[in-house]
Structure formats: C-alpha cells, structure tokens
N, CA, C and O of each residue as an XYZ file, in Angstrom:
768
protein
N     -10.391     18.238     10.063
C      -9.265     18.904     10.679
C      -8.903     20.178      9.919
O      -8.383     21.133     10.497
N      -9.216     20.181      8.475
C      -8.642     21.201      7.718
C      -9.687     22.338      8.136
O      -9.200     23.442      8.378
N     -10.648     22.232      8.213
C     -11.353     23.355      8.546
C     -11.396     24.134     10.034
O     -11.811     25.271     10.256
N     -10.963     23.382     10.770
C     -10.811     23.342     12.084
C      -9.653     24.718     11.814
O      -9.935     25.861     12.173
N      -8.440     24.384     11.178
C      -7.108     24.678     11.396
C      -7.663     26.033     10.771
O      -7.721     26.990     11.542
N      -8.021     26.189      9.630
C      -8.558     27.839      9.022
C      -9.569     28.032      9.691
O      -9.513     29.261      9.651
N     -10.372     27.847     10.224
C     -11.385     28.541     11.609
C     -10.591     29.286     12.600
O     -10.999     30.310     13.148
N      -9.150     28.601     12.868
C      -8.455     28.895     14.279
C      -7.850     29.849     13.837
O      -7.573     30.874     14.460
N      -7.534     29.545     12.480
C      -5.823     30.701     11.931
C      -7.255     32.280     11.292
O      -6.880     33.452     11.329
N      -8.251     32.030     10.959
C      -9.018     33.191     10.695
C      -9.500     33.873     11.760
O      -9.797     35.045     11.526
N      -9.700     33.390     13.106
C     -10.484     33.578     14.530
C      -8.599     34.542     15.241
O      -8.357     35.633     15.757
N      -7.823     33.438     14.874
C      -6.581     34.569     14.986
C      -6.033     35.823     14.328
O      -5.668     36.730     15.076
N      -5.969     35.924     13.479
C      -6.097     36.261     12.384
C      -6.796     37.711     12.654
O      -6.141     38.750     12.582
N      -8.220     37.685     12.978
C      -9.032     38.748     13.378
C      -9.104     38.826     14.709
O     -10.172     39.168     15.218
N      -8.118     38.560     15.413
C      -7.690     39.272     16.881
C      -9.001     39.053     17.554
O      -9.365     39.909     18.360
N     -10.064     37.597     17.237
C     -10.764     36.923     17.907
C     -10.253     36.045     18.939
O     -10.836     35.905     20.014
N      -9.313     35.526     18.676
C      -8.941     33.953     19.441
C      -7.326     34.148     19.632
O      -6.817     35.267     19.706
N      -6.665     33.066     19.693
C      -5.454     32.686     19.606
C      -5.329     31.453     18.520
O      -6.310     30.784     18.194
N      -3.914     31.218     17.966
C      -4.461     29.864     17.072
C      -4.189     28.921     17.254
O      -3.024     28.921     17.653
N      -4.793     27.480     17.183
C      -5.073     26.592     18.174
C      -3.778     25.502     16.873
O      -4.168     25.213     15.741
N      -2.520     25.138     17.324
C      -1.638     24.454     16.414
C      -1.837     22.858     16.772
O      -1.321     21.877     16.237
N      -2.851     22.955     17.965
C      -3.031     21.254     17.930
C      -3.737     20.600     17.118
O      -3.659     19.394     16.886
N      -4.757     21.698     16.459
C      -5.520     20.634     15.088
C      -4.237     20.303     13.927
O      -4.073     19.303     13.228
N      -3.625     21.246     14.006
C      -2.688     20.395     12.839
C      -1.668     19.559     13.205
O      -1.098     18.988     12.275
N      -1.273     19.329     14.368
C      -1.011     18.224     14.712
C      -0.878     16.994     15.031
O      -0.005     16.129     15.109
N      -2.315     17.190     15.245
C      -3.285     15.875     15.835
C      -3.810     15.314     13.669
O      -4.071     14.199     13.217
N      -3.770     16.208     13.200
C      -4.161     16.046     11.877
C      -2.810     15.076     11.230
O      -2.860     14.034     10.578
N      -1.511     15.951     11.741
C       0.059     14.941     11.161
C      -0.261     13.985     11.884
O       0.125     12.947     11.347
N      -1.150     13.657     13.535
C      -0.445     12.469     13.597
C      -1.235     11.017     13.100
O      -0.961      9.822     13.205
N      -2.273     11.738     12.552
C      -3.269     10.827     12.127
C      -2.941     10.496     10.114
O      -3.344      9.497      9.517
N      -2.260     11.478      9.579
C      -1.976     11.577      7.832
C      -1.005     11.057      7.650
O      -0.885     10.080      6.911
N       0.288     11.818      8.549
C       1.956     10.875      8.375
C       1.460      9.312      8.149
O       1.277      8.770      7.059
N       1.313      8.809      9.281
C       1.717      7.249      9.272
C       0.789      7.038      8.279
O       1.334      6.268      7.489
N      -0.480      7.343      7.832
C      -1.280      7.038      6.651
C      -0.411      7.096      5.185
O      -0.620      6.344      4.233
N       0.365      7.915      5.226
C       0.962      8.395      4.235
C       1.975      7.364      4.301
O       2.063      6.562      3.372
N       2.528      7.318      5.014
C       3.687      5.600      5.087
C       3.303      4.407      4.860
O       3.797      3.550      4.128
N       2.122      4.374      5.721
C       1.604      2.850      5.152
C       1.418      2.486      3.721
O       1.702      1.452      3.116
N       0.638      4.071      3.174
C       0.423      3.690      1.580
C       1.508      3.352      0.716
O       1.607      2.609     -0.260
N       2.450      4.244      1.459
C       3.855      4.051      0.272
C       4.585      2.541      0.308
O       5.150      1.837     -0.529
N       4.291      2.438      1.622
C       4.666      0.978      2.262
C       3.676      0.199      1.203
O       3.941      0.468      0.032
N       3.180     -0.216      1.292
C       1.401     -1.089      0.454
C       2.058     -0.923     -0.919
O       2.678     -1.899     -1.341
N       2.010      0.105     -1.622
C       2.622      0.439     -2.956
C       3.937      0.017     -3.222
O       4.338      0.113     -4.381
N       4.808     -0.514     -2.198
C       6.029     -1.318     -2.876
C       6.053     -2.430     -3.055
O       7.058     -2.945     -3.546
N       4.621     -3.391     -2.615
C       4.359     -4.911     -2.668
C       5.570     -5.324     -2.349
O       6.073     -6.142     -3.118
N       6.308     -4.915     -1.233
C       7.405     -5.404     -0.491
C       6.979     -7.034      0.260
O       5.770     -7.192      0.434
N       7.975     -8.300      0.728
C       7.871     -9.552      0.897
C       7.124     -9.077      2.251
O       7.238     -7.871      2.474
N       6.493     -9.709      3.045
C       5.371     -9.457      4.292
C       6.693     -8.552      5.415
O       6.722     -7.385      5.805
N       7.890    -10.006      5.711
C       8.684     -9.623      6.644
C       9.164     -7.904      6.920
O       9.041     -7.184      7.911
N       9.896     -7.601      5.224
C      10.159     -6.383      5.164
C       9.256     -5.051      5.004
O       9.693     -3.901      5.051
N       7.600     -5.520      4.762
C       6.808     -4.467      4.848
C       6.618     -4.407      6.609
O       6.747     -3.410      7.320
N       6.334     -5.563      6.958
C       6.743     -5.809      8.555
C       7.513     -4.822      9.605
O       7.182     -4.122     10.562
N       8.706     -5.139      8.920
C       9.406     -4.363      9.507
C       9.442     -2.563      9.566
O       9.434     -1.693     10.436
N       9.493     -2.659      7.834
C       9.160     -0.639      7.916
C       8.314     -0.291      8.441
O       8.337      0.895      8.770
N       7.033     -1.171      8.834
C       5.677     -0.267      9.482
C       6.249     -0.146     10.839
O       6.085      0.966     11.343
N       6.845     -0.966     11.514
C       7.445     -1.347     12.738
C       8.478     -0.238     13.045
O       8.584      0.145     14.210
N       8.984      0.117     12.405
C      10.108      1.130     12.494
C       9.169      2.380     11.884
O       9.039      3.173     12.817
N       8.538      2.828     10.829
C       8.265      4.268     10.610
C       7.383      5.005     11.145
O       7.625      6.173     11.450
N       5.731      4.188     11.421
C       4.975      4.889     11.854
C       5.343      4.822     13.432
O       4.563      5.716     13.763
N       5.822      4.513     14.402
C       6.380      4.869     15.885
C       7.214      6.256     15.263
O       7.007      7.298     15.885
N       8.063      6.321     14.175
C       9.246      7.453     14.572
C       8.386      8.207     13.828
O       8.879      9.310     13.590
N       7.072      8.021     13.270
C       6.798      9.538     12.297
C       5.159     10.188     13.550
O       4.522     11.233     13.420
N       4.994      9.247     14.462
C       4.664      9.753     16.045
C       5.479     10.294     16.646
O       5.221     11.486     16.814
N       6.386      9.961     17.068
C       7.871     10.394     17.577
C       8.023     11.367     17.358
O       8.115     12.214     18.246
N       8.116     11.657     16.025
C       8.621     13.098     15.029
C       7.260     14.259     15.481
O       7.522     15.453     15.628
N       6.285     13.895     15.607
C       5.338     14.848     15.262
C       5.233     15.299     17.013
O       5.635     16.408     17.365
N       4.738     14.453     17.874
C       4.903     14.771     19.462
C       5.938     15.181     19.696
O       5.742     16.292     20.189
N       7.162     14.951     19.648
C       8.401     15.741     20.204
C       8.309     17.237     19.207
O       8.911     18.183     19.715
N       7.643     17.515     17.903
C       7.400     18.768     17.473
C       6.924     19.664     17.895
O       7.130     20.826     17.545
N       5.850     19.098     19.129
C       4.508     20.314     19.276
C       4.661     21.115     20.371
O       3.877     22.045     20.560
N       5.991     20.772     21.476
C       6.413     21.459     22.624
C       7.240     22.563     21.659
O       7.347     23.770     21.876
N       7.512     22.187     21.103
C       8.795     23.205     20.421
C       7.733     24.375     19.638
O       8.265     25.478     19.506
N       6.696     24.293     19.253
C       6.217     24.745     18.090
C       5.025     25.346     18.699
O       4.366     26.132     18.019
N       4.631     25.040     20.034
C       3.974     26.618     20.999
C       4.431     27.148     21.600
O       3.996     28.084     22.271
N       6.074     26.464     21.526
C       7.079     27.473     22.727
C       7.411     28.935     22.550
O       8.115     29.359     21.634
N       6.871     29.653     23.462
C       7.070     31.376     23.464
C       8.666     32.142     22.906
O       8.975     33.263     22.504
N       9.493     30.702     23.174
C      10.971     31.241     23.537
C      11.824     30.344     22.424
O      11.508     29.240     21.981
N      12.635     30.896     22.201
C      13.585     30.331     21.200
C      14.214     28.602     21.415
O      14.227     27.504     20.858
N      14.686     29.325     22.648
C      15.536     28.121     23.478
C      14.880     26.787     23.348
O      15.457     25.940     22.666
N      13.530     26.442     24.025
C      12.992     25.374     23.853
C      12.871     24.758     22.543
O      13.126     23.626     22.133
N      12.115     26.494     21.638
C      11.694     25.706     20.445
C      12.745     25.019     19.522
O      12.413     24.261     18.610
N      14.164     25.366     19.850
C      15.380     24.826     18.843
C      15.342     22.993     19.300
O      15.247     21.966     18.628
N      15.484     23.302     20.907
C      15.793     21.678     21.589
C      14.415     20.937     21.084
O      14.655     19.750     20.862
N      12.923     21.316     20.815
C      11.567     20.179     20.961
C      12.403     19.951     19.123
O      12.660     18.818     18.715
N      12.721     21.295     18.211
C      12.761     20.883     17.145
C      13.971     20.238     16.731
O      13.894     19.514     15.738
N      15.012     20.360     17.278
C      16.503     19.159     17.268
C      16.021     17.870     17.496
O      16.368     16.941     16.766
N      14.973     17.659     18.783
C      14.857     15.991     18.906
C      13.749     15.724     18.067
O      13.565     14.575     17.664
N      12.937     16.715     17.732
C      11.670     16.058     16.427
C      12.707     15.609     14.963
O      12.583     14.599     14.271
N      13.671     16.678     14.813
C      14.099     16.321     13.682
C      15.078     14.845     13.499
O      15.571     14.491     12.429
N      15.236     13.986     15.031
C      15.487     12.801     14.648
C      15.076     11.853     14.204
O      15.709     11.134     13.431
N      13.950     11.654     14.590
C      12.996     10.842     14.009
C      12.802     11.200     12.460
O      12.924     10.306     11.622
N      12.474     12.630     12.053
C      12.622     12.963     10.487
C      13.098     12.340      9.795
O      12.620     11.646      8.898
N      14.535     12.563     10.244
C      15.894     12.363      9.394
C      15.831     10.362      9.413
O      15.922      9.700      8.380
N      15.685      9.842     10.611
C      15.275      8.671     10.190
C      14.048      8.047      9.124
O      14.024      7.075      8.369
N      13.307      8.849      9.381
C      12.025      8.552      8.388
C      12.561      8.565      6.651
O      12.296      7.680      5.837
N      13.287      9.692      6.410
C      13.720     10.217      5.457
C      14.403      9.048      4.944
O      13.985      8.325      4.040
N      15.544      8.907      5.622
C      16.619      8.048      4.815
C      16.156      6.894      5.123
O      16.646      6.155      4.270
N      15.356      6.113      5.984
C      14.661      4.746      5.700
C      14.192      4.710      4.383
O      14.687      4.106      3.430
N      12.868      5.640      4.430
C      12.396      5.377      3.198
C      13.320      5.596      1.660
O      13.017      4.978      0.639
N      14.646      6.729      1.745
C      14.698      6.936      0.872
C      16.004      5.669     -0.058
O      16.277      5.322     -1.207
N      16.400      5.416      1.194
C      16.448      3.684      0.757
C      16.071      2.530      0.381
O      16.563      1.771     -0.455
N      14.988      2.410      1.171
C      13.928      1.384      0.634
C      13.470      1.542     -0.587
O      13.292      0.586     -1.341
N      13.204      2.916     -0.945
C      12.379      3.139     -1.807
C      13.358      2.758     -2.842
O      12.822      2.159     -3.775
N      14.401      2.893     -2.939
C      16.116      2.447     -3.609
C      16.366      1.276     -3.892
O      16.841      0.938     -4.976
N      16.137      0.647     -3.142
C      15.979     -0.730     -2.984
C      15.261     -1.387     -3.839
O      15.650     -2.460     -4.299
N      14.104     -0.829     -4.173
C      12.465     -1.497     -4.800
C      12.809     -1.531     -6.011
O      12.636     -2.464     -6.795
N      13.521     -0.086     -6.294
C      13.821      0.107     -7.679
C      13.797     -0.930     -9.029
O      13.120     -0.913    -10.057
N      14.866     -1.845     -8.528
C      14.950     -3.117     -9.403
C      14.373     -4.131     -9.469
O      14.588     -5.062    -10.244
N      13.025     -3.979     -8.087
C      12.139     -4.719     -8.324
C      10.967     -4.514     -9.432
O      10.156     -5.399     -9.709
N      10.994     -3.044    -10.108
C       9.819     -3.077    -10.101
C       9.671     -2.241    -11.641
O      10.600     -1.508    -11.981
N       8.679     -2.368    -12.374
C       8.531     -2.574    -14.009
C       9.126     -1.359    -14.121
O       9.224     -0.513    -13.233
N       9.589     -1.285    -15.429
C      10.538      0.248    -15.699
C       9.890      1.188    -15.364
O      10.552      2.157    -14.990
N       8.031      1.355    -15.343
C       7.197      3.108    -15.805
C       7.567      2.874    -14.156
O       8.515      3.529    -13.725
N       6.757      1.846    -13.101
C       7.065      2.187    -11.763
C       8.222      2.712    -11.399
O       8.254      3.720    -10.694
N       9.424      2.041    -11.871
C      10.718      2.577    -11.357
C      10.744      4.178    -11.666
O      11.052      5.102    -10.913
N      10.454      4.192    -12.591
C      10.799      5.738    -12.973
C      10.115      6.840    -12.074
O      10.744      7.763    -11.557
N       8.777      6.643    -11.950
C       7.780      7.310    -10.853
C       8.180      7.120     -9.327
O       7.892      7.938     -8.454
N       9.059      5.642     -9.060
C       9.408      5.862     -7.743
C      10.574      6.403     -7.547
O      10.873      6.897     -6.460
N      11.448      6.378     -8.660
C      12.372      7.563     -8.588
C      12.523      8.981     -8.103
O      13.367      9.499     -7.370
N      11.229      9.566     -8.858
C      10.674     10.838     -8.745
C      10.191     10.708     -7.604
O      10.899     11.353     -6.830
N       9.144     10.090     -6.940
C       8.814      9.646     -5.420
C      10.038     10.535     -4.244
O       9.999     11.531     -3.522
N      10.905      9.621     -4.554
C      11.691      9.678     -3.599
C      12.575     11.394     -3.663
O      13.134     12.073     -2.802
N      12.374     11.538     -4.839
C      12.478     13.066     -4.938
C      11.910     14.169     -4.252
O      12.505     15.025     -3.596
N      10.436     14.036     -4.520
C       9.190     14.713     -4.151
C       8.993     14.549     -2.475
O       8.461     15.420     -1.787
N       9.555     13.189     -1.914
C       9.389     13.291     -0.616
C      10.210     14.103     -0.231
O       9.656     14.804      0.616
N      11.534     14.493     -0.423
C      12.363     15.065      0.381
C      12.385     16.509      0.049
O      12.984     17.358      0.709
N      11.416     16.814     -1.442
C      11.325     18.403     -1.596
C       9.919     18.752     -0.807
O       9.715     19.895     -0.399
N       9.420     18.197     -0.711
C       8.217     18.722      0.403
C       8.164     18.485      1.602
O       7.471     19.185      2.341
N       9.003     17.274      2.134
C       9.165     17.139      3.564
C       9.910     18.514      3.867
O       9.632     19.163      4.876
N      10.686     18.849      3.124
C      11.778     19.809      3.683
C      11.499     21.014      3.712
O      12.318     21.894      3.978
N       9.913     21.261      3.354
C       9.605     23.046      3.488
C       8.803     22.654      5.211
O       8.552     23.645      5.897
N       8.539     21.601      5.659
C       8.073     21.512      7.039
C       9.356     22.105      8.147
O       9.114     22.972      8.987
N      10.356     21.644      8.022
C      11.145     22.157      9.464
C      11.949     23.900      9.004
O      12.240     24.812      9.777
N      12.105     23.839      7.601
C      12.045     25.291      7.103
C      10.571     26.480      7.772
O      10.752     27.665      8.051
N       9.680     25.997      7.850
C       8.489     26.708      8.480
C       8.588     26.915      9.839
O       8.586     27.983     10.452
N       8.697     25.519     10.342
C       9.250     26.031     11.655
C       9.921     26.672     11.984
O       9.691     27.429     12.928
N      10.967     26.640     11.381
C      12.105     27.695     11.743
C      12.040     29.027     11.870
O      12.748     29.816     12.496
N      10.812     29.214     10.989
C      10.789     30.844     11.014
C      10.931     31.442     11.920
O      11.606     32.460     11.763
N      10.468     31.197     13.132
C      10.412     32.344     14.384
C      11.988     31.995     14.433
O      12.682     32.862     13.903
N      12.519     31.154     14.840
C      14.259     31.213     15.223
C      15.091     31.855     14.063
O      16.163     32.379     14.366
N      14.426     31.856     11.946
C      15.420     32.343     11.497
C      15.288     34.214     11.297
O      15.548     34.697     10.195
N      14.840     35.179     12.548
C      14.399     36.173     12.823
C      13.251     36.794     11.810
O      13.436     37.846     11.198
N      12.569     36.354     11.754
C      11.421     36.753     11.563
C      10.514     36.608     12.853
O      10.557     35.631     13.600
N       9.645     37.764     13.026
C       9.068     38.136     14.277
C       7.302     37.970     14.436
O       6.640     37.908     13.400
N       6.752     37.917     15.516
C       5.140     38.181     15.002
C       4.441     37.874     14.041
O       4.321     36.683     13.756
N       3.951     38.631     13.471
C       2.807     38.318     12.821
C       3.478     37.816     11.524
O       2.892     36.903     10.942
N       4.622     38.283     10.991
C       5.500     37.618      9.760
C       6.039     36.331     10.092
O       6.067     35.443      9.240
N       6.452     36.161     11.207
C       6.728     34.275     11.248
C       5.525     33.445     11.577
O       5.606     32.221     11.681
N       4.109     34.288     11.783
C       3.103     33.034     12.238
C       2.757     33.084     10.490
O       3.013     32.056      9.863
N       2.422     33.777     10.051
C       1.870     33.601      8.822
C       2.860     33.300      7.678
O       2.556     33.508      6.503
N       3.828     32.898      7.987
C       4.798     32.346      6.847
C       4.947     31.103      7.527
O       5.353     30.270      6.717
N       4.832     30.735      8.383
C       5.439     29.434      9.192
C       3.980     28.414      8.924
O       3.987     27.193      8.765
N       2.507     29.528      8.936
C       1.299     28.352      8.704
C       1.341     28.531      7.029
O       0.519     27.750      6.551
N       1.891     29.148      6.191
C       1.202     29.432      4.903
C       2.567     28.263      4.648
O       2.146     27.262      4.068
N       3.821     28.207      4.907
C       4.772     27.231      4.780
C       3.952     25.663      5.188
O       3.847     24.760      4.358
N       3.639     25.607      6.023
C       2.862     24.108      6.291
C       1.457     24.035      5.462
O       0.990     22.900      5.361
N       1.028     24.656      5.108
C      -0.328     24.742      4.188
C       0.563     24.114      3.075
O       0.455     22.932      2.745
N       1.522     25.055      2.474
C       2.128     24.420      1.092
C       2.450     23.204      0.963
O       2.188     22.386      0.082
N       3.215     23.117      2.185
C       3.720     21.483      2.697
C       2.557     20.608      2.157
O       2.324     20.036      1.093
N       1.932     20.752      3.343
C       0.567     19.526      3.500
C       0.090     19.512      2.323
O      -0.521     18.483      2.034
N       0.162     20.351      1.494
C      -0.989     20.374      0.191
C       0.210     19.581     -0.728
O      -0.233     18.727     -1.497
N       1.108     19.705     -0.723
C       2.307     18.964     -1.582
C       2.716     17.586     -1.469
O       2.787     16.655     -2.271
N       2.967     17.727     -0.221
C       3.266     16.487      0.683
C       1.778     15.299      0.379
O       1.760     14.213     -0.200
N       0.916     15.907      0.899
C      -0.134     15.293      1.018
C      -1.401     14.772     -0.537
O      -2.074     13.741     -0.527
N      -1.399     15.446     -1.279
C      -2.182     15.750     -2.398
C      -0.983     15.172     -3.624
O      -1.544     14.296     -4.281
N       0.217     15.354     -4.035
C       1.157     14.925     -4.738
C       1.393     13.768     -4.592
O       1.412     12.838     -5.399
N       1.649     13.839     -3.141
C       2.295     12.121     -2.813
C       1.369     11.255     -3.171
O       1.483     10.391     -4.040
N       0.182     11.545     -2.314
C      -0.976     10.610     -2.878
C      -1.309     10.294     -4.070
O      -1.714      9.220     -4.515
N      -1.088     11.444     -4.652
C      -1.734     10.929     -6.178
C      -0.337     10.388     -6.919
O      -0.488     10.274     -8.135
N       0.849     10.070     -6.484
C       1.876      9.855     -7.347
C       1.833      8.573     -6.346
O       2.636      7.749     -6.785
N       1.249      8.132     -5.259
C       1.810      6.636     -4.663
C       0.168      6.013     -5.887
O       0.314      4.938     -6.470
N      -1.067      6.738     -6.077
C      -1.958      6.350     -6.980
C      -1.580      5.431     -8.084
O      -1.809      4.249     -8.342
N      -0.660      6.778     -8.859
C      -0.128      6.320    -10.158
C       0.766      4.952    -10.083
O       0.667      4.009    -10.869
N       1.524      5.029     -9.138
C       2.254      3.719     -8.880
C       1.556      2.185     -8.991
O       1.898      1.125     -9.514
N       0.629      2.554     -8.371
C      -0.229      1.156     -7.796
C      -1.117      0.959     -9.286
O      -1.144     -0.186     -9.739
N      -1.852      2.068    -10.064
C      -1.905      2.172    -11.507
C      -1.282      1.567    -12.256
O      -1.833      0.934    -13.158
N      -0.145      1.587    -12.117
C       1.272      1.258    -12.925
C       1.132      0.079    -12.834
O       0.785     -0.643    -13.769
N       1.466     -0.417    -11.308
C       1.868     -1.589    -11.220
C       0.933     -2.833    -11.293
O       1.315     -4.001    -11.364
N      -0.928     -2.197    -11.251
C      -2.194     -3.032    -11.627
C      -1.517     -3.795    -13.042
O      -1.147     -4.955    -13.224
N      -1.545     -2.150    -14.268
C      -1.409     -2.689    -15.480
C      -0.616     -3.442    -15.454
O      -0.921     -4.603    -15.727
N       1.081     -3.028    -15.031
C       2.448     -4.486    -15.203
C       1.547     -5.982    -15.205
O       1.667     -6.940    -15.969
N       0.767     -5.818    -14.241
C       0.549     -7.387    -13.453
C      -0.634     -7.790    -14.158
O      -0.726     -8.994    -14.396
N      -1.749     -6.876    -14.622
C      -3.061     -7.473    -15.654
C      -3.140     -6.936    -16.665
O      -3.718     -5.858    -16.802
N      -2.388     -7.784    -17.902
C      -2.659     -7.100    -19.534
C      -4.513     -6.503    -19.305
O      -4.913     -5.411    -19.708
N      -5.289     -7.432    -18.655
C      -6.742     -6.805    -18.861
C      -7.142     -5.569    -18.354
O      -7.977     -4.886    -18.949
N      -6.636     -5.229    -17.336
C      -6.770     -4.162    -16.420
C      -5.874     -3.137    -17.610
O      -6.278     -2.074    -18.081
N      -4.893     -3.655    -17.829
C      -3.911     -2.151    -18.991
C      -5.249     -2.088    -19.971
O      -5.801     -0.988    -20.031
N      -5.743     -3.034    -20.643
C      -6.265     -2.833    -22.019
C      -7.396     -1.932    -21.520
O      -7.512     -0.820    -22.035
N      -8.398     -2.398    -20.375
C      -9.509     -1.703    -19.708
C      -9.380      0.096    -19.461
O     -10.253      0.951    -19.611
N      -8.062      0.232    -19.067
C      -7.975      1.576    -18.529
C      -7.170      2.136    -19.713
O      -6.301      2.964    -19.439
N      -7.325      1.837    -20.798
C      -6.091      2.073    -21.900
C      -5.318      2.235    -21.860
O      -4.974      3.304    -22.365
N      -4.368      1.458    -21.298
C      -2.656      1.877    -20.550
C      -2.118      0.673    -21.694
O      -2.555     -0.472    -21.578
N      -1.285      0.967    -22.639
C      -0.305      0.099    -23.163
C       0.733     -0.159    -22.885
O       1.364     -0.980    -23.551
C-alpha cells in the first residue's frame, strides 16, 4: 500500500495523474484495527473484557475511517467538515475507550509495563491527533497545492508515528511483560 500511495502522490505531483487517497485508506482500514488488536493482546486483559474492546473498537475504528473518505475527496468545504464531524465520532470514541482501558490496566501490570503504558497512552493521543489536524488543512485556509502536500506529508508523519512507535512501544510492552512472567526469558534476553 505504501508504495502504491507515493506512486499516486509522485504521478500527481508531476501533473501525470490525480492522487488516488483510496490506497491510504483502504491501507487505515486494514492497520487501525491491527493496531487495536495488538494493544488489545498486549494488555493480557480477562477474555470477556478483551471481548468486549475488540467488539466495540475495531467496528468504530471502520466507522471512523469510511465515514472519513467522503469528506476527504470532497471538492467543497461543506461536505468535507460534515464526512469529518461524523468520522471524528467514532475517533473520539476510540480515543477515550482506549485511553481508559489502558488506565485501567495500569495496576494490573509490573511497574516497567506500567510506566511504558503510561507513555502509550500518551503517544496515542499525540499522533492520533496530527491525523484530523491534516485533514483540516484545506478547511483551515490553506489552498491547492499547499493543503494537498501538507495534509499528505501530515498523514505520512502520522502513519510513520502512529504506526512504527506504537508498534514498537506495544513490542516493548509484551518484552516487558515476557520478562515479569519468565525469570528465564529476563536472564536469556538480559533484562534484570
């Protein structure tokens, strides 16, 4: 998908093509819920309550991304505020689910984890939040060729933050929480 998306934005770019915003969409709607499940998996939450968050997040982080993509080829302001008001409900639910849960775990879980899911819950909401900032660009007057290329170089940062950070910090977690649970596994990977 990633190459897809810089093929389209370079083919635009050089006043070859137009740029095609469904690969990166079709890319969120396939990474988001990936990205939930892991964090989900990484809280070794009781079955019921991992149950339930998958049940509730990955539908609203579909939700979130399809109600985005009318708004986000719309020519005109008007639409794009209304596709991005009802995408941003689902967000804002995603957000404060997790950033509860993740709240929640806290005291479940060995001090180094707690501390990293602390920061977690940090890191989600500083990189989720350069996504509807990008969008915005065309509505916060920036025009043409300055809101397409700040609005994709804004979601590049995103995805690379969002995506590449998170991962490797839901990594460290599950790291963490190997060693808590096998002195052998700490001694193996030299984690004291």
């Amino acid at each position: 998908m990633t190459i897809n998306v810089f093929d389209s934005f370079v083919a635009a770019h050089g006043g070859d093509g137009s740029f095609n915003e469904a690969y990166r969409y079709v890319d969120w709607l396939l990474t988001v819920p990936l990205l939930l499940l892991e964090t989900i998996a990484v809280l070794a939450l009781p079955g019921a309550e991992r149950k339930s968050l998958i049940s509730r997040l990955v539908p609203a982080s579909a939700l979130m991304i399809i109600l985005g993509y009318p708004g986000e080829v719309a020519s005109e302001n008007g639409p794009k505020m209304l596709w991005g008001a009802l995408s941003t409900i689902p967000f804002l639910f995603i957000l404060y689910i997790l950033f509860v849960e993740l709240t929640k775990s806290l005291e479940k879980q060995p001090a180094a984890v707690s501390a990293t899911v602390k920061r977690l819950r940090l890191l989600l909401i500083a990189t989720w939040g350069v996504y509807p900032i990008s969008y915005l660009m065309p509505v916060l007057g920036l025009d043409g060729a300055s809101a397409f290329v700040g609005r994709q170089v804004g979601y590049t940062v995103a995805d690379v933050l969002a995506k590449c950070l998170f991962g490797l910090t839901i990594y460290k977690i599950a790291r963490l929480k190997s060693a808590a649970d096998d002195s052998a596994y700490a001694a193996a990977e030299g984690m004291h």
